[in-house]
The first five atom37 places (N, CA, C, CB, O) and aatype in JSON, in Angstrom:
{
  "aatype": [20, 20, 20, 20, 20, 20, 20, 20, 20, 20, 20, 20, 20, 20, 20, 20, 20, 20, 20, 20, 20, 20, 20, 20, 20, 20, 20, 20, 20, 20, 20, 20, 20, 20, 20, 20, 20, 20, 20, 20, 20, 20, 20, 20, 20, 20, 20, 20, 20, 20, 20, 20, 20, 20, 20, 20, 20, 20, 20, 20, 20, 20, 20, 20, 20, 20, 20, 20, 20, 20, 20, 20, 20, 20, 20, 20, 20, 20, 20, 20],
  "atom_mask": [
    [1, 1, 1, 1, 1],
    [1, 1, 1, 1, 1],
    [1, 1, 1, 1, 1],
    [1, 1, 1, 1, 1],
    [1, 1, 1, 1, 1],
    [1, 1, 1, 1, 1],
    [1, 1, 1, 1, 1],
    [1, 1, 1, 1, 1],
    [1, 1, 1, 1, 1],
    [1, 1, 1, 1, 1],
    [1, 1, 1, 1, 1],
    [1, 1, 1, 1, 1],
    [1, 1, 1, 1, 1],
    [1, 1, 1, 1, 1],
    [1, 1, 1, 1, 1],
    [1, 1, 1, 1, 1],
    [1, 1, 1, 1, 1],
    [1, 1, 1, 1, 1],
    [1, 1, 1, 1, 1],
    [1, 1, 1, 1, 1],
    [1, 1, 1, 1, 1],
    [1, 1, 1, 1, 1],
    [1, 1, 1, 1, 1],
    [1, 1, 1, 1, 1],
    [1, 1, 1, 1, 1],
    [1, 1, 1, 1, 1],
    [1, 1, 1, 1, 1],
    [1, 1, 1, 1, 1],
    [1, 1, 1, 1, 1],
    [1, 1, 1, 1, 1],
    [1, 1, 1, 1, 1],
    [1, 1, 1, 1, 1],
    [1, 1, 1, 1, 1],
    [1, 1, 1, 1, 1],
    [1, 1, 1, 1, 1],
    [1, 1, 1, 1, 1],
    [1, 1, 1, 1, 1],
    [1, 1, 1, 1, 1],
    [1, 1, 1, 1, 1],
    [1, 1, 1, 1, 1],
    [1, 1, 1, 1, 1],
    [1, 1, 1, 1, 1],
    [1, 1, 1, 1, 1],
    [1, 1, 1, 1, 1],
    [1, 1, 1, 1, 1],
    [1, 1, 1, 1, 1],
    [1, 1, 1, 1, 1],
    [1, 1, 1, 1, 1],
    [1, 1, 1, 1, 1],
    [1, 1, 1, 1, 1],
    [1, 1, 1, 1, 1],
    [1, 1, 1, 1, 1],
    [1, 1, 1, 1, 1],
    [1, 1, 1, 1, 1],
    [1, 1, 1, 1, 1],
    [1, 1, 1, 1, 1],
    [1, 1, 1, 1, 1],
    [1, 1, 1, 1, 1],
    [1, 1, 1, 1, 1],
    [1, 1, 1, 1, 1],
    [1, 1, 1, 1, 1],
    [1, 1, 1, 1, 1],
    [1, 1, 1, 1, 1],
    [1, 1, 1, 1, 1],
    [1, 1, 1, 1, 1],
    [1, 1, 1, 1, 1],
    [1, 1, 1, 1, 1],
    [1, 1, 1, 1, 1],
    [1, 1, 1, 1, 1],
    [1, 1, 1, 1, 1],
    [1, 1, 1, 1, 1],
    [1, 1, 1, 1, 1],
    [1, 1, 1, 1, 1],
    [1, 1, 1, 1, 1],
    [1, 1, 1, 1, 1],
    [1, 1, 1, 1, 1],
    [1, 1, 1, 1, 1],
    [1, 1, 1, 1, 1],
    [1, 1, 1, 1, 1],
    [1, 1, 1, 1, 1]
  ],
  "atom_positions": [
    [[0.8, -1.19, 0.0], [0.0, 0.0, 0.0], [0.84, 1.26, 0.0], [-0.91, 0.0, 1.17], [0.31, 2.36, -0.16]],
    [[2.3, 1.11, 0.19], [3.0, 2.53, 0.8], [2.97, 3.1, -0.64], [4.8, 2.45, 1.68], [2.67, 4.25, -0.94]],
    [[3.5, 1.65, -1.89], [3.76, 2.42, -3.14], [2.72, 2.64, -3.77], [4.59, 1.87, -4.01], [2.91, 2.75, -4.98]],
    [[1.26, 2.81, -3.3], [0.53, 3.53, -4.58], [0.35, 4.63, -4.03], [-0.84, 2.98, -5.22], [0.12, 5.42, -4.95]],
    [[0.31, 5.34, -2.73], [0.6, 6.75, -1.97], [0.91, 7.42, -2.97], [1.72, 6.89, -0.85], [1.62, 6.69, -3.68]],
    [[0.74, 8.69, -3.57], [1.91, 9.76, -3.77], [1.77, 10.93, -3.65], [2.44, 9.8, -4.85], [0.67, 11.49, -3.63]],
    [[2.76, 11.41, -3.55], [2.78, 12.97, -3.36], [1.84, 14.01, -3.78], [3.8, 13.39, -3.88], [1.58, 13.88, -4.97]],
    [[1.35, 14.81, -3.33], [0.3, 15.84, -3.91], [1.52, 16.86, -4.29], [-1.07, 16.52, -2.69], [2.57, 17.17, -3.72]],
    [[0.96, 17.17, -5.38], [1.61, 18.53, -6.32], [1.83, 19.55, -5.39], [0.56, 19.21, -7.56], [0.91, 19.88, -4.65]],
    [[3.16, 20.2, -5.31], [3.47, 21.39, -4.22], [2.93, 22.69, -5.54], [5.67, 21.47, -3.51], [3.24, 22.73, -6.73]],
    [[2.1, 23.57, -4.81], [1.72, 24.83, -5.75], [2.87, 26.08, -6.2], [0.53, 25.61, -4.9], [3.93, 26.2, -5.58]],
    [[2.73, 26.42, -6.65], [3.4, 27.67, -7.36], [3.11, 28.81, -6.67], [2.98, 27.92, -8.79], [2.1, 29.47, -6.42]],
    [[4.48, 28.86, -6.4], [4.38, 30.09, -5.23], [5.07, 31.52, -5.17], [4.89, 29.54, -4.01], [4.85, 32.53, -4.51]],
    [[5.97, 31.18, -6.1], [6.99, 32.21, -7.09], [6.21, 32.16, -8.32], [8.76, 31.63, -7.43], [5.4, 31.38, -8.82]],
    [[6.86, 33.51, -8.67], [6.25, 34.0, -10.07], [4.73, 33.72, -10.19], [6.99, 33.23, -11.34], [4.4, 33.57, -11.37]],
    [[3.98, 33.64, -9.53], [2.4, 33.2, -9.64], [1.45, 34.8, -10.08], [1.8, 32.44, -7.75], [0.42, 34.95, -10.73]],
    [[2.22, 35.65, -9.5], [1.24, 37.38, -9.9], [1.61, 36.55, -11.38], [2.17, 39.75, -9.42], [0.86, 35.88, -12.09]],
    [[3.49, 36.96, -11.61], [3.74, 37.2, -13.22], [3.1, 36.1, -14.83], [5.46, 37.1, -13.19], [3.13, 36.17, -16.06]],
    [[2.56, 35.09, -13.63], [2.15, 33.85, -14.91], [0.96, 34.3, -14.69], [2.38, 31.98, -14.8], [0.39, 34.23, -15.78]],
    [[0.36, 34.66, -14.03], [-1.1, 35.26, -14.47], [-1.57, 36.41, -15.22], [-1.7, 35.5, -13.5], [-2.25, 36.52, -16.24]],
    [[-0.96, 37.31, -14.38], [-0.84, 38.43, -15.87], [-0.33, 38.32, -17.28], [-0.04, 39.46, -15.61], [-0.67, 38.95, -18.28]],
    [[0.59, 37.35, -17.11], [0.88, 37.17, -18.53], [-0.45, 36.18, -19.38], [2.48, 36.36, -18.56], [-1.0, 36.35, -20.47]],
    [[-0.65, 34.99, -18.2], [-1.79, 34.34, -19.04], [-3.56, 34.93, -19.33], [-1.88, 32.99, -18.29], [-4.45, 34.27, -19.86]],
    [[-3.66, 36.54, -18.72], [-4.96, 36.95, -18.34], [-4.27, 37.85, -19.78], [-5.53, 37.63, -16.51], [-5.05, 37.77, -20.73]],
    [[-3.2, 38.53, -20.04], [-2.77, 39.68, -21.56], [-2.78, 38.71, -22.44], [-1.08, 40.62, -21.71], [-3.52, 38.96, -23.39]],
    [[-2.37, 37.93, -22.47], [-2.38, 36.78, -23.64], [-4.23, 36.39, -24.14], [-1.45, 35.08, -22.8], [-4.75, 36.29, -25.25]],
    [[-4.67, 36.29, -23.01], [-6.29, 35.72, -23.66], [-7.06, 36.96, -23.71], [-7.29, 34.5, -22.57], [-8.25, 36.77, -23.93]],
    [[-6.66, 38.32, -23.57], [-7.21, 39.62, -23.66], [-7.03, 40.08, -24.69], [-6.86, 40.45, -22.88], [-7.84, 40.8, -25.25]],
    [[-5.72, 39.7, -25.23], [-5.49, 40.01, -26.95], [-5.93, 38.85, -27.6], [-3.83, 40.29, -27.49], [-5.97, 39.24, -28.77]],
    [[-6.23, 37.86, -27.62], [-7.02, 37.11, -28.47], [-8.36, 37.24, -28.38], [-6.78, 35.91, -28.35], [-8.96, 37.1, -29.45]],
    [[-9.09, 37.5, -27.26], [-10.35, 38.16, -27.14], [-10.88, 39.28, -27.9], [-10.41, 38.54, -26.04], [-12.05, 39.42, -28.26]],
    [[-9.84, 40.11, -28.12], [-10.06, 41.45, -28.04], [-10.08, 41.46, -29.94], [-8.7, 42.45, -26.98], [-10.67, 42.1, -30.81]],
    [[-8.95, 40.25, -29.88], [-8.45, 40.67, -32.01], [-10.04, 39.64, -32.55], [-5.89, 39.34, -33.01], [-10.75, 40.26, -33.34]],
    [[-10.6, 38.04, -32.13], [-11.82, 37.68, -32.42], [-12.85, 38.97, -32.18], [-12.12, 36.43, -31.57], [-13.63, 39.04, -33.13]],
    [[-13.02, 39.8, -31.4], [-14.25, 40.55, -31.78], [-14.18, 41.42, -32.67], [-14.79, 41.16, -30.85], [-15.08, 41.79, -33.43]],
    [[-12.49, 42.0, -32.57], [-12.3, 43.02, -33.97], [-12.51, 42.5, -34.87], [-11.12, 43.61, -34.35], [-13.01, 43.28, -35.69]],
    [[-12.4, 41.4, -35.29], [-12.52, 40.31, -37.0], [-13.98, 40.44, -37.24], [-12.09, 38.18, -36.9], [-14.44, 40.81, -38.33]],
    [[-14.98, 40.01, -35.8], [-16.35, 39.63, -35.79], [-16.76, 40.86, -36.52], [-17.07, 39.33, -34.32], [-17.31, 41.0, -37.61]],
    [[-16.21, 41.99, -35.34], [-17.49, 43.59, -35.9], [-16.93, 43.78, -37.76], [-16.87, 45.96, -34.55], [-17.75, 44.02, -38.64]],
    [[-15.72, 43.66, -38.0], [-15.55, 44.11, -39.2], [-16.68, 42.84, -39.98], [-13.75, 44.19, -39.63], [-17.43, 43.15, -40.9]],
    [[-16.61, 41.62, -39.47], [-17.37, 40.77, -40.91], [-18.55, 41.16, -40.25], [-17.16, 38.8, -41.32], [-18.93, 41.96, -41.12]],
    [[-19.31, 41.21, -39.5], [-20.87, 41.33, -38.97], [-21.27, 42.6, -39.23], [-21.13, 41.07, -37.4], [-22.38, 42.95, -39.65]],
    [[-20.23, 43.38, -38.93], [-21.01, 44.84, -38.8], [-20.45, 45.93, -39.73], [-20.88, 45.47, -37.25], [-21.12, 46.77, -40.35]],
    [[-19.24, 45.78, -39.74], [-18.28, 46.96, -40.45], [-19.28, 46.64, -42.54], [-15.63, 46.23, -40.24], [-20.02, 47.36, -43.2]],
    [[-18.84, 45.57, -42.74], [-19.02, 45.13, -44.23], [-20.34, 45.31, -44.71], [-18.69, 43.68, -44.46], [-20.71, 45.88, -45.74]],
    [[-21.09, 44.69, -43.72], [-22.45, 44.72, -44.02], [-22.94, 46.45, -44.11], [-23.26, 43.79, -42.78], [-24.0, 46.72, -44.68]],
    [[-22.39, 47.17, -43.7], [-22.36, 48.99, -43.3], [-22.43, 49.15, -44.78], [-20.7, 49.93, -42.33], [-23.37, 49.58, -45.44]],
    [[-21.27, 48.72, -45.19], [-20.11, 49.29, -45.92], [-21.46, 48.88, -47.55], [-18.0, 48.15, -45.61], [-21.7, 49.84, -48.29]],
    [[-22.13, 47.54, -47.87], [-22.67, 47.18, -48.43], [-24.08, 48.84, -48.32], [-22.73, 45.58, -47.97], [-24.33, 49.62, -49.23]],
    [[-24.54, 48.82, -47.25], [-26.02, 49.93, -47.14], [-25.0, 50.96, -47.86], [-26.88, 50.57, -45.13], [-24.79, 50.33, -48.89]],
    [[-24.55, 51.64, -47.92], [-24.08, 52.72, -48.19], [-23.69, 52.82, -49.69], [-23.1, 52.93, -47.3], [-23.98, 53.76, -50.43]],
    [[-22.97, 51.66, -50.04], [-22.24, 51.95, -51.44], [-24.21, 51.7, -52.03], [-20.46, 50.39, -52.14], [-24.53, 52.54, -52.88]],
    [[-25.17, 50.86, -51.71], [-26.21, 50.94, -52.6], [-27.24, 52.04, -52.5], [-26.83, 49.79, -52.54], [-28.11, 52.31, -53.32]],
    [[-26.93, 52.77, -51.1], [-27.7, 54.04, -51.26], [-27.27, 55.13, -52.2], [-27.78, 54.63, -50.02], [-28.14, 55.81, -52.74]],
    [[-25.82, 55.4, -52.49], [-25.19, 56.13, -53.22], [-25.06, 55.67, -54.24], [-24.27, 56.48, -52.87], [-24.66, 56.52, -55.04]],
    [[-25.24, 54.33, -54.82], [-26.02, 54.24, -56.41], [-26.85, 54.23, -56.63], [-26.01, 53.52, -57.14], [-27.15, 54.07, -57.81]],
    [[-27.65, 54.37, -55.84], [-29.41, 55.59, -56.43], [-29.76, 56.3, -55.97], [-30.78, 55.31, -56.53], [-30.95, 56.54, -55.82]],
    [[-28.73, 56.98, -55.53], [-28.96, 58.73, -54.68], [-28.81, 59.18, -56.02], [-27.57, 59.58, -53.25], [-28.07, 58.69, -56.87]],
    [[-29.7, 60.3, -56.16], [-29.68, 61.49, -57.16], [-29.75, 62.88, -56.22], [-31.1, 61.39, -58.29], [-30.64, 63.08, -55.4]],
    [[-28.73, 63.72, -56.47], [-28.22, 64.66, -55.69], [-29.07, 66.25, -56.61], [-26.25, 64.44, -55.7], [-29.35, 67.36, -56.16]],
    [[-29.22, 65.74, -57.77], [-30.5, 67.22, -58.31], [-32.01, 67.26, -57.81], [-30.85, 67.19, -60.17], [-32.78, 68.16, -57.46]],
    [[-32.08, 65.75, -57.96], [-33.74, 64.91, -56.98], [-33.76, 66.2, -55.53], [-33.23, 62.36, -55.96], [-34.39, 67.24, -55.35]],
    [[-32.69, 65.41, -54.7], [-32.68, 66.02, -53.42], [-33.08, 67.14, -52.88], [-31.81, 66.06, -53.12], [-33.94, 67.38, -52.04]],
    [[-31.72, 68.36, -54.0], [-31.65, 69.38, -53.71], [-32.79, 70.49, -54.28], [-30.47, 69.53, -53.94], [-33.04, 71.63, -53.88]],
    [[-33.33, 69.74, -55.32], [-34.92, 70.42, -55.17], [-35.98, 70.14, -54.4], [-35.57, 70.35, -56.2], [-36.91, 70.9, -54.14]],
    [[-35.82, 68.93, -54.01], [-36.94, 68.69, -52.92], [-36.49, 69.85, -51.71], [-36.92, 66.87, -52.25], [-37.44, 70.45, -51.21]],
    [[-35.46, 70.12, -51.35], [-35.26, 70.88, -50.44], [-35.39, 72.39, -50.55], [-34.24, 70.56, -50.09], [-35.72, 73.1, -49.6]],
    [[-35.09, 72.88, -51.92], [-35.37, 74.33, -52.26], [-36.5, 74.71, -52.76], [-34.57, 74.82, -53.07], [-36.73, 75.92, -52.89]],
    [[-37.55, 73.59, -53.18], [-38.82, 73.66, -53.15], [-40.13, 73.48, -51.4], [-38.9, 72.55, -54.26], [-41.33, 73.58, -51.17]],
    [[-39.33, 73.29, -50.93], [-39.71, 73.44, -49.4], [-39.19, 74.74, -48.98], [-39.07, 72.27, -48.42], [-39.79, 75.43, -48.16]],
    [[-38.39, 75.0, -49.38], [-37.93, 76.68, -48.56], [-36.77, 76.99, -47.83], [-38.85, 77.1, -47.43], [-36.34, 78.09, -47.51]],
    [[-36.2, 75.57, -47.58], [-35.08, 75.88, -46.67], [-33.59, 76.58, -47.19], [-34.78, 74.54, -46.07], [-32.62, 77.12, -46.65]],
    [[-33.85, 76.36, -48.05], [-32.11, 77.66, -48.58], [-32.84, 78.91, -48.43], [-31.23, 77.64, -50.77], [-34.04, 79.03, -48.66]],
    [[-32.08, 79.79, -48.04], [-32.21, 81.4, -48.22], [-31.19, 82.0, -49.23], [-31.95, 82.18, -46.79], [-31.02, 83.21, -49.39]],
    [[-30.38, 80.78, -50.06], [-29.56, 81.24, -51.25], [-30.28, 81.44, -52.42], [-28.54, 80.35, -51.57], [-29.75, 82.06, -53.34]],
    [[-31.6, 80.93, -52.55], [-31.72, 80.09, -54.26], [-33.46, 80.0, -53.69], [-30.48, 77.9, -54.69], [-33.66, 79.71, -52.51]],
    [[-34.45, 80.22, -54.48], [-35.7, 80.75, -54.16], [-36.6, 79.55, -55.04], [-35.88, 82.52, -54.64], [-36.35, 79.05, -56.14]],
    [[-37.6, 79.35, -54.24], [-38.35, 78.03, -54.74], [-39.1, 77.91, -55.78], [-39.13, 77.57, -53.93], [-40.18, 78.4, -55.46]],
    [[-39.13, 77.53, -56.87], [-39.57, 77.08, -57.64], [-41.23, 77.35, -58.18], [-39.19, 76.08, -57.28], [-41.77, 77.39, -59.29]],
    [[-41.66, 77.5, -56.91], [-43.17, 77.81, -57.14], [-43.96, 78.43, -58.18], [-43.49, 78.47, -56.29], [-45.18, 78.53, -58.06]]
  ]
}
């Protein structure tokens, strides 16, 4: 019976702050670079998609008479 006894693991008692901080910066930058990847494919691209198709059928003469036919320039007088 003596030889299946054994020793319990003595803990880490030195350097224990420095392996943690190092192992808590290490999974903070991999945390941190997966969500940067996520927002650019989830959120950034998909942005990037609304925009380039609003500005290929934005008409910018459309607009700016709808707006100077309402009244709001005090440069350029409405149409009426």
């Amino acid at each position: 019976m003596a030889g299946e006894v054994s020793k319990a693991a003595k803990p880490q008692l030195r350097g224990l702050l420095r392996s943690q901080i190092k192992r808590n910066i290490i999974l903070a930058a991999c945390v941190a670079t997966a969500a940067a990847v996520a927002q650019k494919f989830l959120y950034n691209d998909e942005r990037k998609k609304v925009y380039a198709e609003f500005y290929k059928t934005y008409d910018i003469e459309k607009s700016f008479n709808q707006i100077r036919n309402k009244g709001l320039f005090d440069s350029c007088e409405p149409d009426n």
